[in-house]
C-alpha positions as a Markdown table, in Angstrom:
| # | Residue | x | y | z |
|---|---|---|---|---|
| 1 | Unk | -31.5 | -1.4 | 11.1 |
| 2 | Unk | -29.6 | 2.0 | 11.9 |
| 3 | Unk | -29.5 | 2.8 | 8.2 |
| 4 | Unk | -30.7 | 3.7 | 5.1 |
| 5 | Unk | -29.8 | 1.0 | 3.2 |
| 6 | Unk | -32.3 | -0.3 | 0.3 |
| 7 | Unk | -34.2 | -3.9 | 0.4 |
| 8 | Unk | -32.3 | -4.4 | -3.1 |
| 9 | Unk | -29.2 | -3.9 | -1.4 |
| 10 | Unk | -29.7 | -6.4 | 1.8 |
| 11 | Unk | -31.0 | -8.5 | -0.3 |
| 12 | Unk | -27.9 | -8.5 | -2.6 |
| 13 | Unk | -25.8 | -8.8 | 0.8 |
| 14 | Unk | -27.3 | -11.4 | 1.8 |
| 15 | Unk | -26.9 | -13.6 | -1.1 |
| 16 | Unk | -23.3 | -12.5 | -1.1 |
| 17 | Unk | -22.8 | -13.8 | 2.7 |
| 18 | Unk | -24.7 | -17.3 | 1.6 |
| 19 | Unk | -21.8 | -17.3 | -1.0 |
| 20 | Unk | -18.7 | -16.3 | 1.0 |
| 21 | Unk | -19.7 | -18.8 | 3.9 |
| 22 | Unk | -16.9 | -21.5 | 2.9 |
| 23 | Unk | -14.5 | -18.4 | 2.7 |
| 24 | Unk | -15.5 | -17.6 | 6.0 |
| 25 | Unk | -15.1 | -21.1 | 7.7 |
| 26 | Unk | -11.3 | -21.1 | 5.9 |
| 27 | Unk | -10.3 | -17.8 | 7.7 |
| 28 | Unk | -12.0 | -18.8 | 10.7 |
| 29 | Unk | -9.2 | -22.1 | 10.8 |
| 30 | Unk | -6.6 | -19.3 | 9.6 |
| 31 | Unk | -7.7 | -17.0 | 12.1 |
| 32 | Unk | -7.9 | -19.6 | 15.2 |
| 33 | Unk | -4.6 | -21.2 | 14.2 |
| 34 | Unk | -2.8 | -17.9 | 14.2 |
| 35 | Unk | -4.5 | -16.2 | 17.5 |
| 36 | Unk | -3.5 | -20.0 | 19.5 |
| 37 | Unk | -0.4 | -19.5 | 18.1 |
| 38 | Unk | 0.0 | -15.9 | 19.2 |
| 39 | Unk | -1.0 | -17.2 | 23.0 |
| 40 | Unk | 1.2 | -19.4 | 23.0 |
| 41 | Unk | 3.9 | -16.9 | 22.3 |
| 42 | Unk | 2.5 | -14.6 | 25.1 |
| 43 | Unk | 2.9 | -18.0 | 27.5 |
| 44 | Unk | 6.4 | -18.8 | 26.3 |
| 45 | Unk | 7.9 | -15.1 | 26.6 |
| 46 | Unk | 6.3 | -15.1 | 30.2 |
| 47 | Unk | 4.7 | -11.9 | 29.5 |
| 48 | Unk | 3.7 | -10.2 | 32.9 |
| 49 | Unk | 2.4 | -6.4 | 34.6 |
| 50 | Unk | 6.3 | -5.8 | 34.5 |
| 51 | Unk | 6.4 | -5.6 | 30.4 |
| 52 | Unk | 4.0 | -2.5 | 30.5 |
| 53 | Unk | 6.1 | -0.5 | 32.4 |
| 54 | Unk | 7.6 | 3.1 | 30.7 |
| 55 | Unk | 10.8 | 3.1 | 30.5 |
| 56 | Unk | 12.8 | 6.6 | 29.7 |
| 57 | Unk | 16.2 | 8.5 | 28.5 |
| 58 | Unk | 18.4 | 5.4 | 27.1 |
| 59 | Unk | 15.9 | 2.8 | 27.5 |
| 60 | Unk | 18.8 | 0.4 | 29.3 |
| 61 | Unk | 17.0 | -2.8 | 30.5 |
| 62 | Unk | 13.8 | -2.0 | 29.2 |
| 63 | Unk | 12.4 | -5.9 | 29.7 |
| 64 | Unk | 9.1 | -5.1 | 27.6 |
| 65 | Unk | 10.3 | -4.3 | 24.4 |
| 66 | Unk | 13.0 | -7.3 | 24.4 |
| 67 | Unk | 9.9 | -10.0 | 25.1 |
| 68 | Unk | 7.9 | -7.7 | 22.3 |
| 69 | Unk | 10.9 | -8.7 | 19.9 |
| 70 | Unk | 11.4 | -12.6 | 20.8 |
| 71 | Unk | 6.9 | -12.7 | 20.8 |
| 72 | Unk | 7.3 | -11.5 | 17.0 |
| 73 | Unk | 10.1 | -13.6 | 16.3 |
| 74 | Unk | 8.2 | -16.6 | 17.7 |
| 75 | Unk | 4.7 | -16.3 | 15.5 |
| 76 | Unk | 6.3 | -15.2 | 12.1 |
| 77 | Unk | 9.0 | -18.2 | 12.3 |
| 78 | Unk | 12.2 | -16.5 | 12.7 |
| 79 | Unk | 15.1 | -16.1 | 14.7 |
| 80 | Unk | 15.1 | -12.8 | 15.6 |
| 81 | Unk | 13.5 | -9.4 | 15.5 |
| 82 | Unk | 12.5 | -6.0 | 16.6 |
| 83 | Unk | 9.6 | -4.1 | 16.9 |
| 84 | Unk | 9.8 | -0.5 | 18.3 |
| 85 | Unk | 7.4 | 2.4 | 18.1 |
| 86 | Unk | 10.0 | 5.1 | 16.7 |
| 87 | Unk | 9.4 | 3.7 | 13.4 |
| 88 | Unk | 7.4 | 6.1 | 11.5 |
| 89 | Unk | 5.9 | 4.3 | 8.8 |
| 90 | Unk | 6.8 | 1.2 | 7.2 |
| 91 | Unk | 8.8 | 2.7 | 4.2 |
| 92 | Unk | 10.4 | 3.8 | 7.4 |
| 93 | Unk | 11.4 | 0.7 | 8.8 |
| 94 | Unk | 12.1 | -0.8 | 5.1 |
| 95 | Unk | 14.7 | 1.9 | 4.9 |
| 96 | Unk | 16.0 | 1.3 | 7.8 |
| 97 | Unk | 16.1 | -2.5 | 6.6 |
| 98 | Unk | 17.8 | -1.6 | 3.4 |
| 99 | Unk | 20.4 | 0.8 | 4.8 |
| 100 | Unk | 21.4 | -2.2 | 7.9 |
| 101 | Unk | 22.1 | -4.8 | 5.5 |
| 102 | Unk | 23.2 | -3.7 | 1.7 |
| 103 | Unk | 26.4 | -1.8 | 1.7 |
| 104 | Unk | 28.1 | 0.3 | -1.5 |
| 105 | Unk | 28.9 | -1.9 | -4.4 |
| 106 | Unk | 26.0 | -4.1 | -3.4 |
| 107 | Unk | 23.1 | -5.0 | -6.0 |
| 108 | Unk | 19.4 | -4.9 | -5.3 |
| 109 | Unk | 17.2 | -7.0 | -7.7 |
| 110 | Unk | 13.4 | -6.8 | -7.1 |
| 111 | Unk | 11.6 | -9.6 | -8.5 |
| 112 | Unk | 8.1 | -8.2 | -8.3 |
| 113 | Unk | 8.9 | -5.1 | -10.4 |
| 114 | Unk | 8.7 | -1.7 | -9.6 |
| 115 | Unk | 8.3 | -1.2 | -6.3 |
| 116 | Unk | 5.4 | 1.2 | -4.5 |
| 117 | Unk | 6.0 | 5.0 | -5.0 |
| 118 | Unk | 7.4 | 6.1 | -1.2 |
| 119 | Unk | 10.3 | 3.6 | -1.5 |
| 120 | Unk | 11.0 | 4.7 | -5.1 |
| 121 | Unk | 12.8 | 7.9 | -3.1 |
| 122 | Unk | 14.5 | 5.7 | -1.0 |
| 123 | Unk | 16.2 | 3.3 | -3.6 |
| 124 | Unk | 16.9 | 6.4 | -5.7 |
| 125 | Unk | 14.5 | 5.4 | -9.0 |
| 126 | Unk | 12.6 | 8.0 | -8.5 |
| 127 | Unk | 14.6 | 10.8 | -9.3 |
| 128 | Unk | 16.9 | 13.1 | -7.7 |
| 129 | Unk | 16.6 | 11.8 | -3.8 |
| 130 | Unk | 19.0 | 13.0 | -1.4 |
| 131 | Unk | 20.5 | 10.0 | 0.5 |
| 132 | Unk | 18.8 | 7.6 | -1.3 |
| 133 | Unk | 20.7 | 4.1 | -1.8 |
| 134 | Unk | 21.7 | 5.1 | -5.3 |
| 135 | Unk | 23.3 | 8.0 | -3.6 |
| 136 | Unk | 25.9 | 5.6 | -1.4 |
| 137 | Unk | 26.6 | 3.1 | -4.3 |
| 138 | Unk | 24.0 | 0.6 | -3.8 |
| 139 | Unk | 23.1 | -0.8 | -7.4 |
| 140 | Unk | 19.5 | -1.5 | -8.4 |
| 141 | Unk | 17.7 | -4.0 | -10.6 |
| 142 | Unk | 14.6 | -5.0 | -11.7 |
| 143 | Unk | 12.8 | -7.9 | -13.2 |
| 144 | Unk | 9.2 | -7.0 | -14.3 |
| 145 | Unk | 6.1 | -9.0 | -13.8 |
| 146 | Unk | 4.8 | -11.3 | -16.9 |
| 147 | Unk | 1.8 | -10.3 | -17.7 |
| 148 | Unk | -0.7 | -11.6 | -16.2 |
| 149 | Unk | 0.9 | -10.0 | -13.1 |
| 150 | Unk | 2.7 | -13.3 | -11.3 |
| 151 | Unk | 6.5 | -13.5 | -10.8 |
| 152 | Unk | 8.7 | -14.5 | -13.7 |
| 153 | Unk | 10.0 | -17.5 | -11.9 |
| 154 | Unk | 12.0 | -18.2 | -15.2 |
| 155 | Unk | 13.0 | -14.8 | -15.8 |
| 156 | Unk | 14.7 | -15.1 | -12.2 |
| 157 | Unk | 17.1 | -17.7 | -13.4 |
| 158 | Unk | 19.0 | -15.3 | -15.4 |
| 159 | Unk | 18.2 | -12.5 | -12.9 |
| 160 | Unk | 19.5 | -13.4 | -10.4 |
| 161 | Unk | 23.5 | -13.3 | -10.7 |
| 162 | Unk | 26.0 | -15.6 | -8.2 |
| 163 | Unk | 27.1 | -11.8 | -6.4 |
| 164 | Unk | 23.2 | -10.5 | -6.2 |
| 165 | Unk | 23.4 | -9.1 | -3.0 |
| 166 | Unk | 19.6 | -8.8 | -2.3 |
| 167 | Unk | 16.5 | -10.1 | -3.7 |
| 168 | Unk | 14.2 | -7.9 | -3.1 |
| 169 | Unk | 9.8 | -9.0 | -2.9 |
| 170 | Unk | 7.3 | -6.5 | -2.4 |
| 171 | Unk | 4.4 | -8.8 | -1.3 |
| 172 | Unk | 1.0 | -6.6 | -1.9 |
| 173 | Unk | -0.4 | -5.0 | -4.6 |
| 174 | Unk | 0.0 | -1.6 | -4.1 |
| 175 | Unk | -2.2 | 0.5 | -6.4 |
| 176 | Unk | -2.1 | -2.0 | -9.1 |
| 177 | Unk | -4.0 | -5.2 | -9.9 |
| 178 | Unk | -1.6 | -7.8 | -9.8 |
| 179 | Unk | -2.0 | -10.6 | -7.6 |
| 180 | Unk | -0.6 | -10.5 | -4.0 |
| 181 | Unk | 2.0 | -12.9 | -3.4 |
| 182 | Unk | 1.3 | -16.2 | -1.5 |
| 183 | Unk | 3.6 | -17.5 | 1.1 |
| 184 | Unk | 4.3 | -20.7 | -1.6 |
| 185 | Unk | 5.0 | -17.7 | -4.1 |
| 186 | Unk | 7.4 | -15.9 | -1.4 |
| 187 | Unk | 9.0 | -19.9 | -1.0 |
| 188 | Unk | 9.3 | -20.6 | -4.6 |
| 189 | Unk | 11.1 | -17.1 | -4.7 |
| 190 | Unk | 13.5 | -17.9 | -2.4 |
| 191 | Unk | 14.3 | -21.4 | -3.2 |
| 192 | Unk | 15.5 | -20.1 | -6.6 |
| 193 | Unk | 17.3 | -17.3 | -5.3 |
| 194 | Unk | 19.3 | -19.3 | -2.9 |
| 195 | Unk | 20.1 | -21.9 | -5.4 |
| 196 | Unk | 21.9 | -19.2 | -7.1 |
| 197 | Unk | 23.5 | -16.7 | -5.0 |
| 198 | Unk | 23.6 | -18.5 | -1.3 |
| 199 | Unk | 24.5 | -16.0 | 0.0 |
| 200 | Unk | 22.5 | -13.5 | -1.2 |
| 201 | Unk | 19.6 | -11.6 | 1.4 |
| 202 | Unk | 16.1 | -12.7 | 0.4 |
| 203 | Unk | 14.1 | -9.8 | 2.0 |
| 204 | Unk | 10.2 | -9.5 | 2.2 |
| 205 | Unk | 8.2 | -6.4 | 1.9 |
| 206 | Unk | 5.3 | -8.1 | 4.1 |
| 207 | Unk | 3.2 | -4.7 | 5.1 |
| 208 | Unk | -0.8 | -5.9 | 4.7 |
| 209 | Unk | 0.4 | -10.1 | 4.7 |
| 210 | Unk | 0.5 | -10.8 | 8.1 |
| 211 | Unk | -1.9 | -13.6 | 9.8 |
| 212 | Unk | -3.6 | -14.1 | 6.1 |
| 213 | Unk | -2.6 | -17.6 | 5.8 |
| 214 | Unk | -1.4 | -20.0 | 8.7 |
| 215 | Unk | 1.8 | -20.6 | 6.9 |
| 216 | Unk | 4.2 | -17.7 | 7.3 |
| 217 | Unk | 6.7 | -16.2 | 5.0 |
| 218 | Unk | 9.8 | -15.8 | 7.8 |
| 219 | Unk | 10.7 | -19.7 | 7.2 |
| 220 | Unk | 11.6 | -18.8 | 3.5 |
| 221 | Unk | 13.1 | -15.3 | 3.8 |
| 222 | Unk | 16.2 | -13.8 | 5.0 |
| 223 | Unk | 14.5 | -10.6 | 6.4 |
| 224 | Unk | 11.4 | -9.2 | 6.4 |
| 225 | Unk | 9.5 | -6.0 | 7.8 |
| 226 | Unk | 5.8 | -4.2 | 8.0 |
| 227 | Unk | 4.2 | -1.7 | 9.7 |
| 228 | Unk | 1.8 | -1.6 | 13.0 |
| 229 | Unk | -0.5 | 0.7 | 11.6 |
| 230 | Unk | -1.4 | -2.4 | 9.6 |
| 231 | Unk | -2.1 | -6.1 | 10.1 |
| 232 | Unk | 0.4 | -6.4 | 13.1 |
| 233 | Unk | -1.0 | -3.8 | 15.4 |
| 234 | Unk | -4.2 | -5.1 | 15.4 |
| 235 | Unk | -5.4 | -1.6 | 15.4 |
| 236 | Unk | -4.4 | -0.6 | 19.1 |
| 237 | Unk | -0.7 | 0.2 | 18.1 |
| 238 | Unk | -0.5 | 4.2 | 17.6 |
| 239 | Unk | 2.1 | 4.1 | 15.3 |
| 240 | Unk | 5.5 | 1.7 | 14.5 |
| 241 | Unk | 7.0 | -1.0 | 12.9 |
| 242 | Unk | 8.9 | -4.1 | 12.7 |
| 243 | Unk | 12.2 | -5.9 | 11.3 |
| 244 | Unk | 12.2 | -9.6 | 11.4 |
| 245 | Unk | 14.7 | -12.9 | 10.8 |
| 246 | Unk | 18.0 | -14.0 | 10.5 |
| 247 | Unk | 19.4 | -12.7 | 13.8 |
| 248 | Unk | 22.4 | -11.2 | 12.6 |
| 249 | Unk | 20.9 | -9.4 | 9.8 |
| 250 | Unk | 18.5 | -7.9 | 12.3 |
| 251 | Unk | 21.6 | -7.0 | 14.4 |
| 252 | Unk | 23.0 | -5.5 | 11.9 |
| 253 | Unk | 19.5 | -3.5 | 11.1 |
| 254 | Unk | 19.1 | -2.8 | 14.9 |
| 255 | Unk | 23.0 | -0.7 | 14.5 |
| 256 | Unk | 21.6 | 1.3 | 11.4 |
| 257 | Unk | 18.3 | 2.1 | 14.1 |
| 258 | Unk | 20.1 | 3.5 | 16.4 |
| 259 | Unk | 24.0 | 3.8 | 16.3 |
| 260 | Unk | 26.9 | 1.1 | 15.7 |
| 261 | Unk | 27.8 | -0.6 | 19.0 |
| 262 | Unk | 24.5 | 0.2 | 20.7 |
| 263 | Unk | 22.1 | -1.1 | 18.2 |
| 264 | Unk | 18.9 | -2.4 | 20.3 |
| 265 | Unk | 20.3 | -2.2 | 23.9 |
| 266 | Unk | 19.2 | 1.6 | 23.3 |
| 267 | Unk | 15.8 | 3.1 | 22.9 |
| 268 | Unk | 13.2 | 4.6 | 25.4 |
| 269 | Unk | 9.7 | 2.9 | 25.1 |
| 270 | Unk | 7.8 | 5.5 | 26.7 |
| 271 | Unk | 4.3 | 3.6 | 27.9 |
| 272 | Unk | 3.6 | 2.6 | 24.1 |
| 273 | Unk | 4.7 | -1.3 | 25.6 |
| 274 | Unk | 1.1 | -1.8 | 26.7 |
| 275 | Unk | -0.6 | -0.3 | 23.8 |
| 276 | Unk | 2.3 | -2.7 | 21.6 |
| 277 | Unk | 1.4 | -5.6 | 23.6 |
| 278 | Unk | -2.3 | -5.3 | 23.1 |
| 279 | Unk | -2.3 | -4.8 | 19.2 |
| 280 | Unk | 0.1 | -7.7 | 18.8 |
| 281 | Unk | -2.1 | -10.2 | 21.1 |
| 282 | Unk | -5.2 | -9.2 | 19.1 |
| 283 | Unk | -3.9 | -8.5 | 15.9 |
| 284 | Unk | -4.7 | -12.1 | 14.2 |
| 285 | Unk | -8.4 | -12.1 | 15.1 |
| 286 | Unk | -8.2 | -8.3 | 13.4 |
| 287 | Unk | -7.1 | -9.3 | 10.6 |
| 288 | Unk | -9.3 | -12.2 | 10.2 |
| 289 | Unk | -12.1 | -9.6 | 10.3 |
| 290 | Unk | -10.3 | -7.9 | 8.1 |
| 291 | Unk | -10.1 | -10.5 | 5.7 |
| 292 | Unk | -13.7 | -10.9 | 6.1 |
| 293 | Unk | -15.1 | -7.8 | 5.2 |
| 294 | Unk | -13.1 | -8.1 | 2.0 |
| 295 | Unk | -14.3 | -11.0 | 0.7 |
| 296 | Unk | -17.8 | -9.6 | 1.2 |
| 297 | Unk | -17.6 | -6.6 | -0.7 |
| 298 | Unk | -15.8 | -9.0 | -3.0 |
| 299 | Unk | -19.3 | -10.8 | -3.5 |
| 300 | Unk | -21.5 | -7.8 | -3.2 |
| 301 | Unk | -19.6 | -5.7 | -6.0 |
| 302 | Unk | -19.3 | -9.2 | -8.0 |
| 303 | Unk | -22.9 | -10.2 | -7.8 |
| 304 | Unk | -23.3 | -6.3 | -9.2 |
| 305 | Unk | -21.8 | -7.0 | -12.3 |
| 306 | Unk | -17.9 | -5.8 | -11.2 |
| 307 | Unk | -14.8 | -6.6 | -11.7 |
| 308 | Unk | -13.1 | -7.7 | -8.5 |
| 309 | Unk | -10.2 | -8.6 | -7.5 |
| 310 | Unk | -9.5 | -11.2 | -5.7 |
| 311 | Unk | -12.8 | -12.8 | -6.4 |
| 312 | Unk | -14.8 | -13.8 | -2.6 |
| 313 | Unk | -13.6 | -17.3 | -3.3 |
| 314 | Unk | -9.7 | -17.0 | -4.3 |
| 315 | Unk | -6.7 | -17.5 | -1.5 |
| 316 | Unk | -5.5 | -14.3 | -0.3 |
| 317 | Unk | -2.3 | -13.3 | 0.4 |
| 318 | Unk | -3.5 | -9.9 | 1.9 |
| 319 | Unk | -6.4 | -7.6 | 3.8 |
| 320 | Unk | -6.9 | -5.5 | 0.4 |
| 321 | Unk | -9.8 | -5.4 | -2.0 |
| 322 | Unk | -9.3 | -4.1 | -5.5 |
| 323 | Unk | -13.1 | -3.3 | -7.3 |
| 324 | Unk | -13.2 | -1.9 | -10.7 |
| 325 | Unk | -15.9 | 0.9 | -10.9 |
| 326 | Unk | -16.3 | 1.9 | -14.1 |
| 327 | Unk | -16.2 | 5.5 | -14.1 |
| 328 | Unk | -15.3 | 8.3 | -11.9 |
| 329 | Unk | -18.5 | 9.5 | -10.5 |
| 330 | Unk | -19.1 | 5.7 | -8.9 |
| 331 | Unk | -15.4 | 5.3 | -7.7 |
| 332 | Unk | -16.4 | 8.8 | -5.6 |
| 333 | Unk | -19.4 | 7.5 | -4.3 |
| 334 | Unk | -17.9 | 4.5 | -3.2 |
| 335 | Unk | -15.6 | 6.3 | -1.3 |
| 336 | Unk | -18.3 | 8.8 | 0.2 |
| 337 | Unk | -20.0 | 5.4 | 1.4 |
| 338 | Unk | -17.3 | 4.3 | 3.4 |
| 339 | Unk | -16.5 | 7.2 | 5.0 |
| 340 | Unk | -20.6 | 7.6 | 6.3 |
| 341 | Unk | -19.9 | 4.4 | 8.0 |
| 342 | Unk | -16.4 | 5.8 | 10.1 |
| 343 | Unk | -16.8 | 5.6 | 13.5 |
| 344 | Unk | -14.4 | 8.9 | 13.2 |
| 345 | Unk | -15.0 | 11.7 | 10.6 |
| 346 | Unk | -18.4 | 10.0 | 9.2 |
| 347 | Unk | -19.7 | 13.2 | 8.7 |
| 348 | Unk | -17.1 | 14.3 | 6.3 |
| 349 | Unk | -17.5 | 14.3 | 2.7 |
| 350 | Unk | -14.1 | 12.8 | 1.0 |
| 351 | Unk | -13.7 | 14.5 | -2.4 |
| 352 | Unk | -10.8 | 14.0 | -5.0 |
| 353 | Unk | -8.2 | 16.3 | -5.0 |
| 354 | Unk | -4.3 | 16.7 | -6.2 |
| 355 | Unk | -1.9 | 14.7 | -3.9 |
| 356 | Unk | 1.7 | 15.3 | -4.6 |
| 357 | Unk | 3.6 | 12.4 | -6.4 |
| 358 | Unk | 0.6 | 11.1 | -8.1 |
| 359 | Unk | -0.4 | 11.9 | -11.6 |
| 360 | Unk | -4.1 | 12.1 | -11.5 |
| 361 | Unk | -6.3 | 13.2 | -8.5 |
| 362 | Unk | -6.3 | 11.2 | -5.5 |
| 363 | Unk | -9.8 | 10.1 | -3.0 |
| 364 | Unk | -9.1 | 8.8 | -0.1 |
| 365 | Unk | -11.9 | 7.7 | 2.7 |
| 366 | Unk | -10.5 | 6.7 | 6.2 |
| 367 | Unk | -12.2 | 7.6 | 9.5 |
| 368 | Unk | -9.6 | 5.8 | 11.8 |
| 369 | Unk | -8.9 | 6.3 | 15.7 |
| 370 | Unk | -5.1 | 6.2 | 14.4 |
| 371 | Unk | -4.3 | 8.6 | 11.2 |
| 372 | Unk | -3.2 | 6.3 | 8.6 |
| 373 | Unk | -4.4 | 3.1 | 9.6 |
| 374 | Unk | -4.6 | 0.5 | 7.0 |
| 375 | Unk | -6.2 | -2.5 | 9.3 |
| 376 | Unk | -9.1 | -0.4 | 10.2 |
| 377 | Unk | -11.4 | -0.2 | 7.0 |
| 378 | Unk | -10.5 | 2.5 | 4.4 |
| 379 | Unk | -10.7 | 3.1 | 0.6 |
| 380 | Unk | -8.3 | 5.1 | -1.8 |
| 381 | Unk | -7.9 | 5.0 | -5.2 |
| 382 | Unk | -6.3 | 7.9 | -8.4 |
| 383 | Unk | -8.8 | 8.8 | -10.5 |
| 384 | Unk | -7.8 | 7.0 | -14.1 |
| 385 | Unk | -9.4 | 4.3 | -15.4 |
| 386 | Unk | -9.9 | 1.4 | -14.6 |
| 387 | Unk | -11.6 | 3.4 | -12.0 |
| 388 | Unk | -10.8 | 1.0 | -9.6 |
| 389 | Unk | -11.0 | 1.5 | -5.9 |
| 390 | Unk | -8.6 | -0.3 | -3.1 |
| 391 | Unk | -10.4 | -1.2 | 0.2 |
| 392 | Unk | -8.5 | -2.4 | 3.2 |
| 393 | Unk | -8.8 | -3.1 | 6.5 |
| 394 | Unk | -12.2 | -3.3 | 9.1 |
| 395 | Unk | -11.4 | -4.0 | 12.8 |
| 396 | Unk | -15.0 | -6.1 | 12.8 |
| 397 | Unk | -17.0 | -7.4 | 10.3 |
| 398 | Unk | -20.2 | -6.3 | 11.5 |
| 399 | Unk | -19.2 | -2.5 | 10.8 |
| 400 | Unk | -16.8 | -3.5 | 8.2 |
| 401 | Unk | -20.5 | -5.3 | 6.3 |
| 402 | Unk | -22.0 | -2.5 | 7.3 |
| 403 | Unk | -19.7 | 0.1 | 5.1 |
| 404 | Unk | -19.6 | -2.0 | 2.2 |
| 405 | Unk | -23.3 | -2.4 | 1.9 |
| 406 | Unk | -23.1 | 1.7 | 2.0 |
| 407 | Unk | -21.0 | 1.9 | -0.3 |
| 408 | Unk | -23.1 | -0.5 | -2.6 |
| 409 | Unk | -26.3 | 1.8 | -1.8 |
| 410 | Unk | -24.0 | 4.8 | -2.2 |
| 411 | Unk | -23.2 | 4.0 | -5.8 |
């Protein structure tokens, strides 16, 4: 209707929204079960005009950002958490995670191999990383992935040692194309974990896995954390994160935030509370648009002869599409088709080029109102075969439907 898109291509959309119609009625029950969930969280915490207002300097009293934390607590099933916009990223709040609750001498095991580059640094796997956890005596292990990409839940039975101080799940994919962990997955984990080592922290990288399913992970886990940049901020929060579950491992998290003694009773929330407040309340329909979208191009690319991953009619356990392209000249194209359909930047013309850290070029599409943000639809991927390209995110499916037919016509 506004754009060049060939009959071949609608048609092929439209076939591929015929086929993703049950997958659309499931997330529609996801999606209404976890916004009436979130309302009744808004009720409970008595949210009023008075939580929107700025507070400055220490941040004493600040009423807003202490409902924020018990409203978060409340939909993802724990006791306690908080959410505060100084977090920078999520590998920001992660660290700050890590550093709260594991202390020299501890071990770290992750069960879901290596975790994603950024955090690398932070554990100290990555080489030479100046206060890294390696740095302060923190030990780290690892239990790969069989092969087909699913948790060795066997493996784990020797893994995991009686004095393991942390196992350690990194839910999503990352830039690979192993399956994203269900919350049963994330139970099963923890089940086996605590069978071993009671006492040991079972903590949950959950960034892209919030509101996917109507179970949620913070019932099975010790600890958990994500960004708002992504499912949680329902694209409205500017920037931040959250920390999430047993209360007094996020007590101890809130003292490594800020300083020991003060922990959350500090911390200025300078006008972001409405902004916070906003992307939370909306942030389950998002993400059900979100989900959407994906399983769309899921079809589309399928019914065009690709490989995808997951396929439109598999559970999901996150907002990210994985499509194998083939070759390098498609994987750009794809990219260039999702950046003409950016409300922001759809003008520009993404090209490859050499990101640090990574060993091959690097394409990245994203025209976002918030730099970064993975809930609003965008596409990445290194160039290296499989040539496959990672799409995330759309903050409606009519735009987000939009892009990937684009991309289809693009390519």
């Amino acid at each position: 209707m506004f754009f060049d898109i060939s009959d071949e291509t609608r048609k092929i959309g439209e076939k591929a929204e015929q086929l993703a119609a049950p997958a659309f009625e499931r997330i529609n029950e996801i999606t209404e079960y976890n916004q009436l969930k979130m309302l009744k969280a808004f009720q409970d915490a008595r949210v009023s005009e008075s939580c929107f207002t700025a507070s400055t300097g220490y941040g004493y009293g600040d009423r807003g950002r202490d409902v924020l934390d018990s409203i978060y607590a409340q939909v993802f099933d724990t006791e306690d958490a908080l959410v505060r916009h100084s977090f920078a990223s999520g590998t920001h709040t992660l660290t700050v995670a890590l550093f709260g609750v594991l202390r020299p001498g501890d071990t770290m095991l992750s069960v879901t191999g290596l975790p994603y580059d950024t955090l690398q640094g932070v554990i100290g796997t990555g080489g030479e990383s100046s206060g890294s956890l390696k740095e302060f005596g923190i030990k780290y292990e690892q239990l790969d992935l069989l092969a087909d990409g699913k948790v060795d839940f066997e493996g784990m039975k020797t893994a995991v040692k009686p004095d393991t101080r942390m196992v350690y799940i990194q839910r999503s994919r990352g830039y690979s194309l192993r399956p994203t962990l269900l919350c049963d997955d994330i139970r099963r984990i923890a089940e086996i974990a605590h069978s071993i080592a009671p006492e040991c922290i079972v903590m949950l990288d959950n960034c892209y896995g919030e509101y996917v399913e109507i179970d949620a992970p913070g019932k099975y886990v010790d600890l958990m954390a994500g960004s708002l940049i992504k499912n949680p901020g329902g694209g409205i929060a500017p920037t931040g994160g959250y920390i999430a579950g047993k209360k007094k491992l996020v007590e101890d998290c809130s003292y490594r935030m800020t300083t020991p003694g003060t922990g959350r009773e500090i911390g200025c929330t300078l006008g972001h509370n409405r902004e916070l407040f906003m992307g939370t309340y909306n942030a389950p329909h998002v993400t059900g648009e979100a989900l959407k979208t994906a399983v769309f191009a899921a079809a589309v690319f399928g019914l065009k002869g690709f490989g995808v991953t997951p396929l439109f009619d598999e559970e999901r356990g996150d907002i990210i599409q994985a499509i194998m392209l083939e070759t390098p000249e498609r994987l750009i194209s794809f990219c260039q088709g999702i950046q003409a359909a950016s409300p922001v930047d759809s003008f520009v013309v993404p090209e490859p080029w050499d990101m640090p850290g990574y060993d091959s070029k690097v394409i990245m599409a994203a025209g976002a109102f918030t730099l970064g943000s993975s809930i609003e639809l965008s596409a990445d991927a290194p160039l290296r075969e499989p040539y496959a390209v990672w799409m995330q995110g759309g903050l409606n499916f009519h735009t987000g439907k939009t892009a990937v037919l684009l991309a289809a016509n693009s390519i």
